[in-house]
N, C-alpha and C positions, 0 to 999 in steps of 0.2 A: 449441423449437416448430418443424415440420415443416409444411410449403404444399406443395400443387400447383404446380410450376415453372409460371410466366406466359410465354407464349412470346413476349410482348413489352409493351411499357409500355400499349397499348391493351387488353389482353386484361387488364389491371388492373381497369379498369373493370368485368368481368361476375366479378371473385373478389369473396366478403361483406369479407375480411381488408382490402380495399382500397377498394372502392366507396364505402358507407357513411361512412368519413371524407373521400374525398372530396370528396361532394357535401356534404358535413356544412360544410367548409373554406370549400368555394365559396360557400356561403350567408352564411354568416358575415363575408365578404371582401366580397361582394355589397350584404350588408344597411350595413355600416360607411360603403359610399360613397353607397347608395340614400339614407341619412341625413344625412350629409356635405355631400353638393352641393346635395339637398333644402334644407338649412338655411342653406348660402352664401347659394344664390338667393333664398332667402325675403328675409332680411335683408340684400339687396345691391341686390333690386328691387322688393319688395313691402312692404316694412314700416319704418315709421319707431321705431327702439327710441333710449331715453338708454341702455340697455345694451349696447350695439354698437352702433360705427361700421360703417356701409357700406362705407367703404374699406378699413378693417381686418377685416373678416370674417374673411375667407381665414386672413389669418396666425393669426388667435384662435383657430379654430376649430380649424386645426390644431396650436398649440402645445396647447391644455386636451388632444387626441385623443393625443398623444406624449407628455404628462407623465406619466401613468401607467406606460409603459415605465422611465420613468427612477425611480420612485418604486416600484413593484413586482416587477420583472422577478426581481428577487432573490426574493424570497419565492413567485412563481410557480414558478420552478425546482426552488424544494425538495420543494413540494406537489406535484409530478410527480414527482420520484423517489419521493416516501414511499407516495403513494398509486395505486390503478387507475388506469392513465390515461381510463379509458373511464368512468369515475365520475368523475373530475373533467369532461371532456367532458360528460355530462348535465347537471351543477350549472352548468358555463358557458355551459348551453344554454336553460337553467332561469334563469339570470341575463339571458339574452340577452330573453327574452320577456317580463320583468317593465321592462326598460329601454326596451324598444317600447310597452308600454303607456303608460308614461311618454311617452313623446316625443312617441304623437300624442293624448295630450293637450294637450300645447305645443302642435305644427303645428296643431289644430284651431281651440284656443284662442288662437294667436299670441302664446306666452307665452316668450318670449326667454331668460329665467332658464332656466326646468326645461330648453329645448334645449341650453342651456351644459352642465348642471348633465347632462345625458345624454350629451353630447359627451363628456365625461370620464368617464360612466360605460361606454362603450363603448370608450371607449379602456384603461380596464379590463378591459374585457373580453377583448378583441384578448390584452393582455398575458396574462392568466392561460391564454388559447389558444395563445400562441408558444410554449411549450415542449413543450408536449404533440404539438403539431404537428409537430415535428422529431423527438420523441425518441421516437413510436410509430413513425415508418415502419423504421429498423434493426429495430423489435422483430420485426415482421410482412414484411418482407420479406427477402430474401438478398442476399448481395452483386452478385450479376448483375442483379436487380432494383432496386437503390437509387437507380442514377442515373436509369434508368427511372421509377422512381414521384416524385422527385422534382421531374425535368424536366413531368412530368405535372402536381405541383400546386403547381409553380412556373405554367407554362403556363394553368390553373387561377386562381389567384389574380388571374393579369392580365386574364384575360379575363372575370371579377368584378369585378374595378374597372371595365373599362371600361365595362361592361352596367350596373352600377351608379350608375355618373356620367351613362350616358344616359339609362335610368330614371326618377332622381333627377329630375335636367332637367328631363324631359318631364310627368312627371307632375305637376308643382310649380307647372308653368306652365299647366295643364290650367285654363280661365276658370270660376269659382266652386266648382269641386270640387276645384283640387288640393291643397290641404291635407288635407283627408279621404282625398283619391286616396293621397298619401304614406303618410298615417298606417296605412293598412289596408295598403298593400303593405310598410311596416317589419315589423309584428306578424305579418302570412302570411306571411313569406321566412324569420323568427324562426322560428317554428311548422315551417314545411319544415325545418329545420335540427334541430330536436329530435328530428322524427320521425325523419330520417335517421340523426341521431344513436346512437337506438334499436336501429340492428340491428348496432353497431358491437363486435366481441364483446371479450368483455373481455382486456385487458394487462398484465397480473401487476406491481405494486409494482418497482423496482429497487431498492429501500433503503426497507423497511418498519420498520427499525430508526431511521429517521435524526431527531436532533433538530434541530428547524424554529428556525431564528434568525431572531429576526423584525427585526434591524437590517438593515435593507437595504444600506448602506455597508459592514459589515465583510462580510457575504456575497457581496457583491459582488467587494469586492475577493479575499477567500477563490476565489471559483469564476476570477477571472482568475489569480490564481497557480498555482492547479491544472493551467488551461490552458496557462498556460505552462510547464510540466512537458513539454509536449511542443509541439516548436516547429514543426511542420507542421500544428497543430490551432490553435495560437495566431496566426501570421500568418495562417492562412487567415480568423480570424473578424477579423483588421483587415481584411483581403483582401474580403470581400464586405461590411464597414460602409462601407469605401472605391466599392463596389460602391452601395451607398445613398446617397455623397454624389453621386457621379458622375450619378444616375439624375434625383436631387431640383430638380438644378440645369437639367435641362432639362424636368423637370415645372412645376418653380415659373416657370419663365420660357415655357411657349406662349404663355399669353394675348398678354403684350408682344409675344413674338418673332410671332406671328402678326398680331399690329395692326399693330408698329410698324418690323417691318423686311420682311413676305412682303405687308402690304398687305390682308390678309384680315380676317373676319367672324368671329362668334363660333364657327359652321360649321367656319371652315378653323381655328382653334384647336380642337375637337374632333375635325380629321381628324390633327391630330398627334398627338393624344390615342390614338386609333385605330392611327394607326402605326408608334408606339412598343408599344402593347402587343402587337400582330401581330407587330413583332420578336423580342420576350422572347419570346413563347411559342413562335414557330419555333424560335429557338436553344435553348429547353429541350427542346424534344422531339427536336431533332436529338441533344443531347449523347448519349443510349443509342447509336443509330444510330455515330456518330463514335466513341465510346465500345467498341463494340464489348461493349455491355453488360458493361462494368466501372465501375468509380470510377477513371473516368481525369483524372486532376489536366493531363496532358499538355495537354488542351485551355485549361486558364486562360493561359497565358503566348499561344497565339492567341485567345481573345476578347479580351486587353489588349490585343492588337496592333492588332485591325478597330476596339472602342472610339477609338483613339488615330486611327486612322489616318481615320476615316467624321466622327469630331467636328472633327480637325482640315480635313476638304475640307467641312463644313457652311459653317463657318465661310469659305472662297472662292468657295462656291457659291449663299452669300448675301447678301457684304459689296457686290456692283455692281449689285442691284436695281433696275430705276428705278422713279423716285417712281410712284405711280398712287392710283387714290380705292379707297376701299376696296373690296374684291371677295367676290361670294360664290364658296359652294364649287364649282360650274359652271365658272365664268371662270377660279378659282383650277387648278383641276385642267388646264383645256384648252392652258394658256399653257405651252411646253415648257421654258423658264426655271426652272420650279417642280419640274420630274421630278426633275432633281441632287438638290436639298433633300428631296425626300418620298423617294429611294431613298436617301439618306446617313441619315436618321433611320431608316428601316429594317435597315438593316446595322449601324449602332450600337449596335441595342438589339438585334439576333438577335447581337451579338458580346458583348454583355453577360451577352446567355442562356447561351451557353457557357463565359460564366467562372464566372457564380455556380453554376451547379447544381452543378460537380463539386466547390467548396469545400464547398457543403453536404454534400453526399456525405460528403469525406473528416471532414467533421466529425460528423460522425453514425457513422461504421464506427469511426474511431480513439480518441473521446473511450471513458472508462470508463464502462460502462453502470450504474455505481453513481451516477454524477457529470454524464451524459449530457444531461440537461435544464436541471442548475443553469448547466452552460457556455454551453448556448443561451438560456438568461436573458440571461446577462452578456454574450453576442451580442445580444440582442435592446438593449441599456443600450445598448454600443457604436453602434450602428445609431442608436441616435435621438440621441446625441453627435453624431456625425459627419451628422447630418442637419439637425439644430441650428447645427453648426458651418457645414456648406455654406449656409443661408439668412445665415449673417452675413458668411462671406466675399463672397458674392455683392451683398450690399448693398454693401458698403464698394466694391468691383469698379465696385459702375454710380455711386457716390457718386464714386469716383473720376475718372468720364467715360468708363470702359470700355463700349463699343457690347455689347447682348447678343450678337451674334454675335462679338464679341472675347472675351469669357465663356467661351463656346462652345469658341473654340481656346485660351486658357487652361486650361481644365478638360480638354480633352484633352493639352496639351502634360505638365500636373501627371499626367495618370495614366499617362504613358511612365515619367513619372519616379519614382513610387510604385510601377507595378509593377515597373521594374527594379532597383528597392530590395529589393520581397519574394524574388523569383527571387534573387536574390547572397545573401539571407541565406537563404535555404530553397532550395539550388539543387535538389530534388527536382523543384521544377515545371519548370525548365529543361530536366532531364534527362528528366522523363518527357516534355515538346515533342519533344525530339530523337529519342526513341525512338516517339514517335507520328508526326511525320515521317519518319525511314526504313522506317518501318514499312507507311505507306500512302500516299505520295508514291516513294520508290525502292522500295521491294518490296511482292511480294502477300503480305502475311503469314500465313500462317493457322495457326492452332494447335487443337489436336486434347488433345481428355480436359484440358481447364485444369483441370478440378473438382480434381484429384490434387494441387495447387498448394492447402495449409493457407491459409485465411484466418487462424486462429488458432493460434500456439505456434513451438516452433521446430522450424526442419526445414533439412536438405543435401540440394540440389541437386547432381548430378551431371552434366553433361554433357559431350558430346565437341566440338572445338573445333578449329574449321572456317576463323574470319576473324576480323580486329580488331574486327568489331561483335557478334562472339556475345551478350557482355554487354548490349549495348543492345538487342538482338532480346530476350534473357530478360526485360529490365525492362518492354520494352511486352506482355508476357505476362501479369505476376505483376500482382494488384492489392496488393500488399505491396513496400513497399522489399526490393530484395536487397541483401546485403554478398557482394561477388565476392572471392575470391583468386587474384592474379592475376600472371602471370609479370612481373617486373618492369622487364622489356625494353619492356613494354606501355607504362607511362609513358612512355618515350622517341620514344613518335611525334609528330607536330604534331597538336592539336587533340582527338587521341583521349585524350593523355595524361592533358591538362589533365580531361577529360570525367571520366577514370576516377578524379582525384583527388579532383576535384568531389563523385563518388559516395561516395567516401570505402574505395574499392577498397583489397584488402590486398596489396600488393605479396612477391611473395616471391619466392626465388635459392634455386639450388641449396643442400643444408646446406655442400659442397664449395668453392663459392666464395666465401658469406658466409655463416655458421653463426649469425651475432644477426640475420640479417634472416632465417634460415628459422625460427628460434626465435621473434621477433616475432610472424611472421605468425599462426604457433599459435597465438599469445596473445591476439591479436586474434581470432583464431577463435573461440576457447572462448569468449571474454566477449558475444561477438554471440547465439551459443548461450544463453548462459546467461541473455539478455536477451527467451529469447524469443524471435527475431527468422529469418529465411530467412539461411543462409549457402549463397554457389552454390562450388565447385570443378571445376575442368577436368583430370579426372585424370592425361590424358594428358602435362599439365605442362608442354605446347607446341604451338602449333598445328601440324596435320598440315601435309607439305610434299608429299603425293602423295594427299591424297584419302583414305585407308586409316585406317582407325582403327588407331589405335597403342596398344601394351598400358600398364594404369591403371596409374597407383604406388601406393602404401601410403599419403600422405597421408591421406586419407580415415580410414584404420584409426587412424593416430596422432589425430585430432581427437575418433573416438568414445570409445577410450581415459579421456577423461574427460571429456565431455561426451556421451553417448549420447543420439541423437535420430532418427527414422523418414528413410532416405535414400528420396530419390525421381528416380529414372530418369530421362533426356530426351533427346533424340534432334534435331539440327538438319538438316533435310536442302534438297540444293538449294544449298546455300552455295558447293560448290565450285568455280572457274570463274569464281567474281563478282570484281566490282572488290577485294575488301577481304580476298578469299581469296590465300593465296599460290597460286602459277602462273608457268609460263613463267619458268622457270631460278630458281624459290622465290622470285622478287618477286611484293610483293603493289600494291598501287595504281597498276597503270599500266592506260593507256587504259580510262578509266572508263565507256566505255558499250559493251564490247568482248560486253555480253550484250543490249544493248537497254534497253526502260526497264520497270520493274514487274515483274522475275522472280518467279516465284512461288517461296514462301521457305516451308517448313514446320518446325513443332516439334511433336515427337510427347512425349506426357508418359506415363511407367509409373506403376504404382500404388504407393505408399510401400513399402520394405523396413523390417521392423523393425530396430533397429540389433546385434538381437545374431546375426542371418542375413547380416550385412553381409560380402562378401570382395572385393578387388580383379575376382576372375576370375567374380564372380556379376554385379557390377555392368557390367563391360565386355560379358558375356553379354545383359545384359539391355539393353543402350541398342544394340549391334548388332541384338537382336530388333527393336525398335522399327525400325530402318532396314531389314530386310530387307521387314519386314510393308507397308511400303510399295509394291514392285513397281516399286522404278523400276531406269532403265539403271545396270549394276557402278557407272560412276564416282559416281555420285550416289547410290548405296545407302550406300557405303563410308563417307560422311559421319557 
């Protein structure tokens, strides 16, 4: 399926491929909390039921709305790979509107039951929409769009809940009409959602063949092993459930945390409400931007970081309050005591936004598009586990005598420690930080023709090789893991070694000086290949000591030999000179800032060769063209 390139996550908004389920999302996200809070409030301050407790609203409401995840998520996922997803979106849409009639006949009638008894069929609902929600946008968008469109209705979603919870509110409490006022505004935001739904074009089946298992527990567990078949798709989906515990814990605790330790009104509980969701949807829309409109995973290991680092100073920025009567949201705002706390809830949740969108991301490009929605099922199961699990741990926390703002830095201290758990076993995401870090922190990186870089199959990189971080310059390029082959002296530096082994780099030596470690490295080569997968080589087989491109070896010819796959050209210019390039009597890393700071670093990429046109002296032709088409001064062309 071919689109008009979106020249950025905004211009989403005016394509049909995209719009239409947007707004379709937003409604949907919308009407869930317009219903939600509508129905707390009812039965917290206007209504005396023997069927719910007042006090217990909240939690009821929301365990009947998340049981459904746990109880269907499986058999939603299958229903989306077998069927259109755009016909299943109608029927959910179609569902949506018969559950709103229902409901304000409740709210009208103040009939307790039937709003349970909707409460869960909306949560229903919600579930049969997670996977189709995640698993159309790879279908309709490309990979320079993903994170884009995601960050969009991640951003989206938030800012539905919170117009939804204000809504909700207001209209509920609106004197003799808001029960009517609710009930009409459920079934029209229902109705908006259908229509929108309508122009959503259609999404072709992923597995039209596939039989539906209707046990939820063995599909379940089925679509988790699956996922775990591939372990950057699998920690990523504990990685954003962990992402849901982390969130829930300071959702479920405003109201207190705003009575009982900032001193505030219902008001300033709904300005944290507000500025938690203002964060997520900053940091979602920034990840493209950051991102450099790829699936860059590099940014999860920094949102862990601002999450850890903004929860743990909430938690000092709020434990020395002093006492006062309570305050509205005027008094609240004007007292400069309160700025630390309203600007640390904001930077935790924009730190959040940047961790989860590019998991989604990588979950949505990597998973199999046969398999694509069943796994974001079993994400969706996960998510309400761990959602589950945070409202118990947290009980037991304040049962223990833990202050909420102790909570606060407990749950930040636990997610240093969770995610330095996922990073050591996936160190992808470490490594792609590292390389998003040098990349736009020490140098200006920019890269030219990426498109030539397969998202899919396998392919050899070729380039010429300038400095100890070549490698990590290509990986913040590629939206695809590389496997680099790499002189094995490389190992032996401090810090870079470790980096390269981390990557899982192929170390190779002359056949001269050790003949089973250049034989090895072959071996590992062909299997990456034959896996599919990006293999990079550095023909020249050592980094230049004078700037010059020096002539390719035959490597390259021995790997196509028996693995034949399209080689693609690249060109690093600008390298030589820097901290990490050899220089001045062939050392490389002295005097580290002997260029300034942010040199501007380029990679120029050629268009694939087929691999039976492949020759040492075409390839070395053609990555000098790339450097000369540049126009820069000899020393820095020669790179």
């Amino acid at each position: 399926m071919t689109h008009a390139h979106a020249s950025n996550q905004f211009s989403l908004l005016g394509q049909r491929r995209f719009a239409p389920f947007f707004w379709t999302q937003f409604a949907g996200a919308a009407n869930d909390n317009i219903f939600k809070f509508a129905f707390t409030v009812m039965v917290t301050y206007q209504l005396q039921s023997s069927w719910l407790d007042a006090k217990l609203a909240g939690l009821v409401i929301g365990a009947l709305f998340i049981l459904p995840f746990l109880l269907f998520s499986a058999t939603s996922g299958q229903l989306t790979d077998k069927y259109d997803k755009t016909r299943i979106i109608h029927l959910v849409k179609n569902l949506e509107i018969g559950i709103m009639l229902l409901a304000a006949w409740g709210f009208m009638a103040g009939i307790v039951p039937i709003l349970l008894l909707c409460t869960f069929l909306m949560g229903l609902h919600s579930t049969l929409f997670g996977p189709v929600k995640f698993a159309l946008l790879p279908q309709v968008l490309n990979e320079r769009e993903l994170t884009g469109g995601n960050g969009m209705v991640e951003m989206g979603t938030f800012a539905a809940i919170l117009l939804g919870n204000v809504a909700g509110g207001l209209l509920v409490a609106l004197p003799d009409i808001g029960h009517t006022a609710v009930a009409v505004a459920c079934v029209a935001v229902a109705v908006l959602g259908r229509l929108s739904a309508s122009w959503i074009p259609l999404a072709p089946a992923a597995d039209p063949t596939l039989t539906i298992c209707w046990n939820p527990f063995t599909e379940t567990w089925r679509n988790l092993k699956l996922a775990h078949g591939n372990l950057a798709v699998f920690r990523s989906l504990l990685g954003i459930s962990w992402m849901w515990f982390f969130g829930a814990v300071f959702l479920s605790q405003f109201p207190s945390f705003a009575k009982d330790v900032l001193h505030g009104n219902e008001q300033v509980a709904s300005l944290l409400l507000v500025l938690f969701s203002v964060g997520i949807g900053t940091g979602s829309i920034l990840c493209e931007v950051l991102s450099r409109r790829h699936v860059e995973i590099g940014l999860v290991p920094l949102g862990a970081i601002g999450m850890s680092v903004f929860a743990v100073d909430l938690y000092f920025a709020s434990r020395n309050l002093p006492a006062a009567d309570i305050m509205g949201l005027t008094v609240f705002v004007a007292q400069p005591a309160h700025w630390r706390v309203m600007l640390d809830l904001v930077l935790l949740s924009l730190f959040a936004g940047l961790y989860s969108v590019p998991m989604y991301a990588l979950i949505q490009l990597r998973s199999p598009e046969s398999h694509r929605a069943r796994i974001i099922a079993a994400n969706n199961i996960l998510n309400a586990l761990f959602m589950i699990a945070s409202s118990v741990i947290v009980g037991v926390l304040l049962q223990m005598g833990f202050s909420i703002a102790q909570v606060f830095l407990f749950t930040g201290i636990a997610n240093a420690v969770v995610a330095g758990y996922i990073f050591l076993i996936v160190p992808e995401y470490l490594l792609r930080f590292v390389a998003w870090v040098l990349t736009n922190l020490v140098y200006r990186f920019r890269v030219h023709s990426e498109a030539h870089i397969p998202t899919q199959g396998a392919a050899i990189l070729v380039c010429n090789h300038v400095s100890f971080v070549d490698a990590v310059l290509l990986m913040a390029a590629s939206p695809r893991p590389i496997y680099f082959i790499m002189d094995s002296q490389i190992f032996k530096v401090p810090v870079l070694g470790w980096l390269f082994r981390l990557a899982k780099a192929i170390p190779i030596a002359p056949r001269a000086q050790d003949p089973a470690a250049y034989e090895a490295a072959f071996t590992a080569a062909g299997k990456v290949l034959a896996e599919g997968e990006l293999l990079c080589i550095f023909p020249e087989g050592s980094l230049t000591r004078d700037g010059q491109l020096q002539p390719f070896k035959g490597g390259v010819m021995k790997i196509l030999e028996t693995h034949p796959a399209p080689v693609i050209p690249m060109a690093l210019s600008n390298l030589w000179g820097s901290f990490f390039s050899r220089v001045e009597n062939g050392h490389a890393m002295v005097r580290p800032f002997r260029r300034g700071f942010w040199n501007r670093v380029g990679l120029h990429i050629g268009s694939p060769i087929p691999p039976v046109e492949v020759q040492p002296a075409l390839l070395q032709e053609r990555v000098q063209g790339l450097l000369n088409a540049q126009h820069l001064p000899p020393l820095q062309r020669s790179q």
